[in-house]
N, C-alpha and C positions, 0 to 999 in steps of 0.2 A: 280618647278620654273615657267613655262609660257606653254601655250599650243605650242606654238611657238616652233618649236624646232631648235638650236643653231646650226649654220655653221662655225664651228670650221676650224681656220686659225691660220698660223704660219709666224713668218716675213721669207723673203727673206734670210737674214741674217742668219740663225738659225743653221748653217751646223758647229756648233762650240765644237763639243764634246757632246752633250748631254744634256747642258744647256739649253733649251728651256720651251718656254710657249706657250700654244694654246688661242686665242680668240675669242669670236662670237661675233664682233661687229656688226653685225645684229641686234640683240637685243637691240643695245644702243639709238635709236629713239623711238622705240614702246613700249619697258618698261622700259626705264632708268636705263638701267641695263648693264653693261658688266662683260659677265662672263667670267674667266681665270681658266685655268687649268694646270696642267706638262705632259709634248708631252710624256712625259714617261710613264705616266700614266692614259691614257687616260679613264679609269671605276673608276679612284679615287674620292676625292673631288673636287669641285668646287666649288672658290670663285667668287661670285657675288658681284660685283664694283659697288657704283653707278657712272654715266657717268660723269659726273663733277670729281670725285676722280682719277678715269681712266685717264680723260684727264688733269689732273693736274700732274699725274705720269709721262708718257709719254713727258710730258712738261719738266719736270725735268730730266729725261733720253737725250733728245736731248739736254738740255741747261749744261748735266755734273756735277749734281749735288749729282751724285750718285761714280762717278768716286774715287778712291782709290786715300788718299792722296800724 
């Protein structure tokens, strides 16, 4: 990924059963990049976002767009 290495962060919120995601939005100034991962599984994969998608996501999460109908 980056020489940079990723400070992986979980929201506040997250104490919900297990469902969680990790993010290094460190990385989303200096290479346009946020990468996510499952707090589960923390040596698995990681997706890398570019930063405009990320924060389109997240936009859509606050605004409820993802909410069950």
């Amino acid at each position: 990924m980056t020489t940079e290495s990723p400070h992986w962060s979980k929201s506040s919120h997250s104490d919900n059963g297990g469902q969680c995601i990790e993010v290094a939005a460190n990385l989303a100034t200096s290479h346009g990049m946020v990468p996510v991962r499952d707090s589960k599984n923390p040596a698995g994969p990681v997706l890398n976002l570019p930063t405009p998608a990320f924060t389109s996501f997240v936009s859509g999460v606050k605004a409820g767009e993802f909410d069950p109908a």
